[in-house]
N, C-alpha and C positions, 0 to 999 in steps of 0.2 A: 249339694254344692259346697265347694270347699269354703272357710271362713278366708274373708280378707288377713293379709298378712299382718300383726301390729303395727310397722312401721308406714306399710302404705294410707292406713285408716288413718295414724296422726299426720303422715304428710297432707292428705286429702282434707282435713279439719284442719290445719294452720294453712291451708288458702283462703281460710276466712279471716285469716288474724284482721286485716286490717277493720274489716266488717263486724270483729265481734270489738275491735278500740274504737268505733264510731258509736255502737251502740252503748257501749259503759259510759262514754262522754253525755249520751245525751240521758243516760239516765244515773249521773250524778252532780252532787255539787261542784265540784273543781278538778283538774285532770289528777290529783294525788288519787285522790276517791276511785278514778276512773282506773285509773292502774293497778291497786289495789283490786280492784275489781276483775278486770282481764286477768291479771295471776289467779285470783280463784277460781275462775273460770276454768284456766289452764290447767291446774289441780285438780279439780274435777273432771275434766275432761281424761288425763289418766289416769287417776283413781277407780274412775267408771263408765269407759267409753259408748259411745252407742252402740245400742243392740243391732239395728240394721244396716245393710253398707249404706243403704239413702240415706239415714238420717243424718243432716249435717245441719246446713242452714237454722231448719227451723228447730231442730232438737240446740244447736247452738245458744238459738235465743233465751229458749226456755231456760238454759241452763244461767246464761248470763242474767238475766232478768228474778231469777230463783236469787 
């Protein structure tokens, strides 16, 4: 099976955006924190995308939550 394209994998992971700035919100102190937060996220996420085309959602969290 051919690999997903790069750009389709980060289109498909930023339809969580809103889903992964709910969850920085509730797991920090004030929305600075929480943005701060989503940007690392975001950094990570192309720095070292997931391995599998599924992974999104819950490899998200982990990532967000790490």
């Amino acid at each position: 099976m051919d690999p997903m394209p790069p750009d389709t994998r980060i289109e498909s992971l930023l339809a969580h955006a809103g889903w992964v700035q709910a969850l920085a919100r509730s797991l920090s102190r004030d929305q600075a924190s929480a943005d701060d937060l989503v940007q690392q996220t975001w950094v990570r996420v192309l720095e070292t995308p997931p391995a599998a085309r599924s992974a999104s959602g819950g490899w998200l969290a982990t990532v967000v939550r790490n």
